[in-house]
Biopython code that builds the backbone (N, CA, C, O; Angstrom):
import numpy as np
from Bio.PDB.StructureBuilder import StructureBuilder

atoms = [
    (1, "UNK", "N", (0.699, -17.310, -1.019)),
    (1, "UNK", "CA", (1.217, -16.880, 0.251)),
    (1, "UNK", "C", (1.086, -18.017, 1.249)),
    (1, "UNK", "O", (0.059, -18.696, 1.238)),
    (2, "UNK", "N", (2.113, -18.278, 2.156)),
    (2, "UNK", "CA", (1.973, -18.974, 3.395)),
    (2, "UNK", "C", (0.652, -18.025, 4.749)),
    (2, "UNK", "O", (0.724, -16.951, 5.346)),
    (3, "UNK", "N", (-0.521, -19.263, 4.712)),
    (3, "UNK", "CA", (-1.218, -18.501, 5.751)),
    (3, "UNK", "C", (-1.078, -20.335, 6.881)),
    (3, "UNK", "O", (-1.210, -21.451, 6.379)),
    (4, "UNK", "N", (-0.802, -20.056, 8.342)),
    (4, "UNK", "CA", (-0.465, -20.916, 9.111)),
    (4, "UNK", "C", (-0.238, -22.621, 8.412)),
    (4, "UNK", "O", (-0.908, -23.653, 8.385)),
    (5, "UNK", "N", (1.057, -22.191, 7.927)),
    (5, "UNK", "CA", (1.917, -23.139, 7.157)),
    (5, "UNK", "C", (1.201, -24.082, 5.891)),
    (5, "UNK", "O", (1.516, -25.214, 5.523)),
    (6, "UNK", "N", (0.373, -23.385, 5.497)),
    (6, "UNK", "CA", (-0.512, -23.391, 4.421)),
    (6, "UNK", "C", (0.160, -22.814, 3.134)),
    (6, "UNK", "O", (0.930, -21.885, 3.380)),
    (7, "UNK", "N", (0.032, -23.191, 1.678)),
    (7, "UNK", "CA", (0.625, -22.405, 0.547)),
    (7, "UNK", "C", (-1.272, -21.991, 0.601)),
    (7, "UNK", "O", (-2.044, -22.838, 1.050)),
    (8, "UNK", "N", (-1.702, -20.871, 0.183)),
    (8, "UNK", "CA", (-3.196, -20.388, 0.240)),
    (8, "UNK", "C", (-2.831, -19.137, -0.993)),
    (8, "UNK", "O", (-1.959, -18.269, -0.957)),
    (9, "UNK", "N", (-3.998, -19.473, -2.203)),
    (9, "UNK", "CA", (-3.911, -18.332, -2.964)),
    (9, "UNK", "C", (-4.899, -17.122, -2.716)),
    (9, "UNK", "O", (-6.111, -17.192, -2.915)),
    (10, "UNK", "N", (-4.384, -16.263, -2.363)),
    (10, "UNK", "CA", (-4.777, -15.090, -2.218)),
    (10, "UNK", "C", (-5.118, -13.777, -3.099)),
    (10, "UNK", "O", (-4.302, -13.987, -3.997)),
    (11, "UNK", "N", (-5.703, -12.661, -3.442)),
    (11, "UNK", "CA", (-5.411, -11.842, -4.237)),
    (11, "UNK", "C", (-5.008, -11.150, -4.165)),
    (11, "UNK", "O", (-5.167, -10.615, -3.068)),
    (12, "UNK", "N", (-3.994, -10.329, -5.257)),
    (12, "UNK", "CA", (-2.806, -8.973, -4.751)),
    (12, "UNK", "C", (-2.635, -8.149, -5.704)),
    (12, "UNK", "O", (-2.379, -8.685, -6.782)),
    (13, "UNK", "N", (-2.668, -7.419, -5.698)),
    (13, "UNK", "CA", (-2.585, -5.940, -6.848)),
    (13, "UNK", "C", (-1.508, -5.273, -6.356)),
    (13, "UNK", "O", (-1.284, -5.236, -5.146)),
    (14, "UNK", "N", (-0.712, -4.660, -7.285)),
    (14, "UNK", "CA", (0.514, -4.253, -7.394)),
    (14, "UNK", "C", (0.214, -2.924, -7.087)),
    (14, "UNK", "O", (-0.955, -2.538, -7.080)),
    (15, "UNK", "N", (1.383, -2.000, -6.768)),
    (15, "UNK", "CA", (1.005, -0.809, -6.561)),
    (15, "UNK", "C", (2.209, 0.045, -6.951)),
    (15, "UNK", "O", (3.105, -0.025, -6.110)),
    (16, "UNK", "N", (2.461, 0.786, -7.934)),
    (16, "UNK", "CA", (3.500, 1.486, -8.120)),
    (16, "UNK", "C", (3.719, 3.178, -8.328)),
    (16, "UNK", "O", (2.874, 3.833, -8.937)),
    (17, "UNK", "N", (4.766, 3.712, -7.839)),
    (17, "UNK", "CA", (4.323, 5.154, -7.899)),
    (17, "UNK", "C", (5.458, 5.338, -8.913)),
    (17, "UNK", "O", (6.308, 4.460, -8.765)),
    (18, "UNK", "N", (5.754, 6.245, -9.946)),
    (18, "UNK", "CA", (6.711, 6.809, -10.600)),
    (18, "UNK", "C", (6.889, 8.676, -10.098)),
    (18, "UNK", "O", (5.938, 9.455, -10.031)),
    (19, "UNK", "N", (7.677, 8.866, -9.940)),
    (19, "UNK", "CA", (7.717, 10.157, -9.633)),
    (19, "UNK", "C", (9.424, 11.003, -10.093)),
    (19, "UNK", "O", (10.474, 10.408, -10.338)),
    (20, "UNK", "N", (9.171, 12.646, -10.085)),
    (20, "UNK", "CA", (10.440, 13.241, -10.399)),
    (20, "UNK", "C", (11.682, 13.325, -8.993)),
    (20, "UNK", "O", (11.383, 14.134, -8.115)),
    (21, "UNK", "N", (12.558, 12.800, -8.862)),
    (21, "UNK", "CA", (13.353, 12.907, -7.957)),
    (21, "UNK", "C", (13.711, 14.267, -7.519)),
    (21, "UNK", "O", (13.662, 14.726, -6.378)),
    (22, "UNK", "N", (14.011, 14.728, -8.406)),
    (22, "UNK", "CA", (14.162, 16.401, -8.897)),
    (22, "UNK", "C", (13.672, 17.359, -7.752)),
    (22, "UNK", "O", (14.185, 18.226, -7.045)),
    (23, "UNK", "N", (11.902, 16.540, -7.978)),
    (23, "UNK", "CA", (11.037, 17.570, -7.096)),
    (23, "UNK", "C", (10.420, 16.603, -6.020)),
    (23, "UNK", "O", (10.125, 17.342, -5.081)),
    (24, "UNK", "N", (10.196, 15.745, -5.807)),
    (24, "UNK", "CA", (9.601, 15.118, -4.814)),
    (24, "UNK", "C", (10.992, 13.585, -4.175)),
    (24, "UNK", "O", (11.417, 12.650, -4.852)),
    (25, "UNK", "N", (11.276, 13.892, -2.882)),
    (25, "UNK", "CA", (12.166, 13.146, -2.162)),
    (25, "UNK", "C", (11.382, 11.613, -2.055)),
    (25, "UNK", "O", (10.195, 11.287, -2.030)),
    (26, "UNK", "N", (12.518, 10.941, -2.012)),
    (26, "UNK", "CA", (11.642, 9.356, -2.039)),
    (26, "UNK", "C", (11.375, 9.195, -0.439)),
    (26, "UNK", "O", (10.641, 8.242, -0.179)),
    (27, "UNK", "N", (11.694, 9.720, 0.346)),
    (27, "UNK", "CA", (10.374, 9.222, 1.696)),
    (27, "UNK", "C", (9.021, 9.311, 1.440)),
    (27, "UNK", "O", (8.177, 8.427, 1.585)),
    (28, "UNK", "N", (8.837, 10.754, 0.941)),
    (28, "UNK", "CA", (7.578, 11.428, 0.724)),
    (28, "UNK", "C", (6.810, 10.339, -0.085)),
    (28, "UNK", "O", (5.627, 10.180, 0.214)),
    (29, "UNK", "N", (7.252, 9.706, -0.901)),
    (29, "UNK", "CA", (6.701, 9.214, -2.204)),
    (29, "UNK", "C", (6.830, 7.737, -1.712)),
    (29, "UNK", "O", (6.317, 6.953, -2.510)),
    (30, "UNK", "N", (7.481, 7.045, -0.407)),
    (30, "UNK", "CA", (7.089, 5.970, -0.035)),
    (30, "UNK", "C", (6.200, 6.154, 1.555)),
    (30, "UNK", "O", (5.652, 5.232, 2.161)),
    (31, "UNK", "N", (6.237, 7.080, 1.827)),
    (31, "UNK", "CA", (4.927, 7.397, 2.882)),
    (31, "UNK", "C", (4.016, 7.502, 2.346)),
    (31, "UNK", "O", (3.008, 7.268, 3.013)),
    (32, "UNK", "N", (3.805, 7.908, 0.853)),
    (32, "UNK", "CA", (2.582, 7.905, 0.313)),
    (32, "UNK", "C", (1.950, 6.668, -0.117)),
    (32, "UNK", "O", (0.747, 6.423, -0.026)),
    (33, "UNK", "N", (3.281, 5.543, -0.821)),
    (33, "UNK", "CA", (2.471, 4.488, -0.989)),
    (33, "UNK", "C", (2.219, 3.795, 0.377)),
    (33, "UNK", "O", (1.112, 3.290, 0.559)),
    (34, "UNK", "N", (2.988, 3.744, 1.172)),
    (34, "UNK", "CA", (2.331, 3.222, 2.401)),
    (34, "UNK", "C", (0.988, 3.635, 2.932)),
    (34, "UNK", "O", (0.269, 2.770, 3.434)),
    (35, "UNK", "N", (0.608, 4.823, 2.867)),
    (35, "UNK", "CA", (-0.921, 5.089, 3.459)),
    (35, "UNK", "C", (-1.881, 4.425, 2.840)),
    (35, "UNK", "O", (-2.805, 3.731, 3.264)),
    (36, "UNK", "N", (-1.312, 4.934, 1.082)),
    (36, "UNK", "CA", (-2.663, 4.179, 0.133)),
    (36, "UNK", "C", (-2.338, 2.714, 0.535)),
    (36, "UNK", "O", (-3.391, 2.145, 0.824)),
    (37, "UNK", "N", (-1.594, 2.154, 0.620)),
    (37, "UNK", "CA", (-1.716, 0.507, 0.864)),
    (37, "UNK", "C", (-2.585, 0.020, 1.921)),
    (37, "UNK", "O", (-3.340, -0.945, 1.805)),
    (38, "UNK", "N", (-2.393, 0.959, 3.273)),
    (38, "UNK", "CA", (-3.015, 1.225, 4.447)),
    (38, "UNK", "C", (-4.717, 1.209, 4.229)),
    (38, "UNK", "O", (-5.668, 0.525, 4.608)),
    (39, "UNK", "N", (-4.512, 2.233, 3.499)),
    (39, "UNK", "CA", (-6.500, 2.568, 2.692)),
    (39, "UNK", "C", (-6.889, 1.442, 2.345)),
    (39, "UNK", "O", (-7.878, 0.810, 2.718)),
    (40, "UNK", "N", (-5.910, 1.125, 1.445)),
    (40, "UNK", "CA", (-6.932, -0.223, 0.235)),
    (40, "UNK", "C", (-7.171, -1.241, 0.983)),
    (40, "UNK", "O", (-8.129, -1.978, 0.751)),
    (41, "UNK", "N", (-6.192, -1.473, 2.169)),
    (41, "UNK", "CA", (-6.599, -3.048, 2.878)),
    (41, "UNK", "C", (-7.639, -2.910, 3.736)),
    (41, "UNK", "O", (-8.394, -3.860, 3.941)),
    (42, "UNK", "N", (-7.808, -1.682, 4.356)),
    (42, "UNK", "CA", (-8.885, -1.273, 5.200)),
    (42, "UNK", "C", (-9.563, -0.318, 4.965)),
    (42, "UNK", "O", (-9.455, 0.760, 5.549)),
    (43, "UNK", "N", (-10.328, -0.566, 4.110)),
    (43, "UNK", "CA", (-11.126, 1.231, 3.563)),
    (43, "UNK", "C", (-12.386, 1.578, 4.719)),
    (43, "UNK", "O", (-13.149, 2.414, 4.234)),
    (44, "UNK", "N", (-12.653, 1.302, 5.624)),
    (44, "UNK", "CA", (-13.114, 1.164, 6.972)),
    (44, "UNK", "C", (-12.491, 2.726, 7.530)),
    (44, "UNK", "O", (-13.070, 3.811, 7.581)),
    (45, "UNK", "N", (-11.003, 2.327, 7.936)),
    (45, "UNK", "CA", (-10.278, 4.042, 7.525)),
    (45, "UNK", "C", (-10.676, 5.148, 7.116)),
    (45, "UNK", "O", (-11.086, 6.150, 7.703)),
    (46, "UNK", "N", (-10.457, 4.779, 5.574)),
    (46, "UNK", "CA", (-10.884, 5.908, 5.497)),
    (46, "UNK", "C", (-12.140, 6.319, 5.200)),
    (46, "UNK", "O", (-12.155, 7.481, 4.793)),
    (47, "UNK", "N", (-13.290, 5.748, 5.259)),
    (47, "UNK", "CA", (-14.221, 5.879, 5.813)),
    (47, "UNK", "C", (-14.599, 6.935, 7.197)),
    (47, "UNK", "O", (-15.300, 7.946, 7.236)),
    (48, "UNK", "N", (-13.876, 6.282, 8.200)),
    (48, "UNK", "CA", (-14.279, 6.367, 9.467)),
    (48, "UNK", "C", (-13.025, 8.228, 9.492)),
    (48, "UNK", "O", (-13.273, 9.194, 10.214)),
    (49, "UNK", "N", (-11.941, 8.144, 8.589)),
    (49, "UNK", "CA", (-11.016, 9.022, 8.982)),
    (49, "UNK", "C", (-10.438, 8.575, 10.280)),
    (49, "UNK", "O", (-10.806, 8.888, 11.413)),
    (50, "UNK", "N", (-9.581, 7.877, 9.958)),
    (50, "UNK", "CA", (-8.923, 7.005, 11.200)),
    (50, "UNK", "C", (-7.417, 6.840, 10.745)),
    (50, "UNK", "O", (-6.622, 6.225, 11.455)),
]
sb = StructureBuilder()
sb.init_structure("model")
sb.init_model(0)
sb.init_chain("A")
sb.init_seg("    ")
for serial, (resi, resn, name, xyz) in enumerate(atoms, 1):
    if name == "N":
        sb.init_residue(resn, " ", resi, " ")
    sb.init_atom(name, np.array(xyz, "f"), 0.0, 1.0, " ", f" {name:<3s}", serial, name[0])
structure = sb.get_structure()
């Protein structure tokens, strides 16, 4: 990743959801990975319930 015009290796874990279209709408199922992404970078959160 570029950190202030730096190439800097960083660590990153992938995150993927599979789900039924059928029954669950893809907002739902990308609001969800957004929170957990939210959690994992700051588990402070959810900790605190914030």
């Amino acid at each position: 990743m570029a950190v202030n015009g730096q190439v800097v290796i960083l660590p990153m874990m992938y995150l993927a959801l599979s789900y039924d279209h059928r029954l669950i709408d893809g907002k739902e199922a990308v609001t969800f990975l957004v929170t957990m992404k939210d959690l994992l970078e700051d588990p402070a959160r959810l900790l605190l319930d914030i």
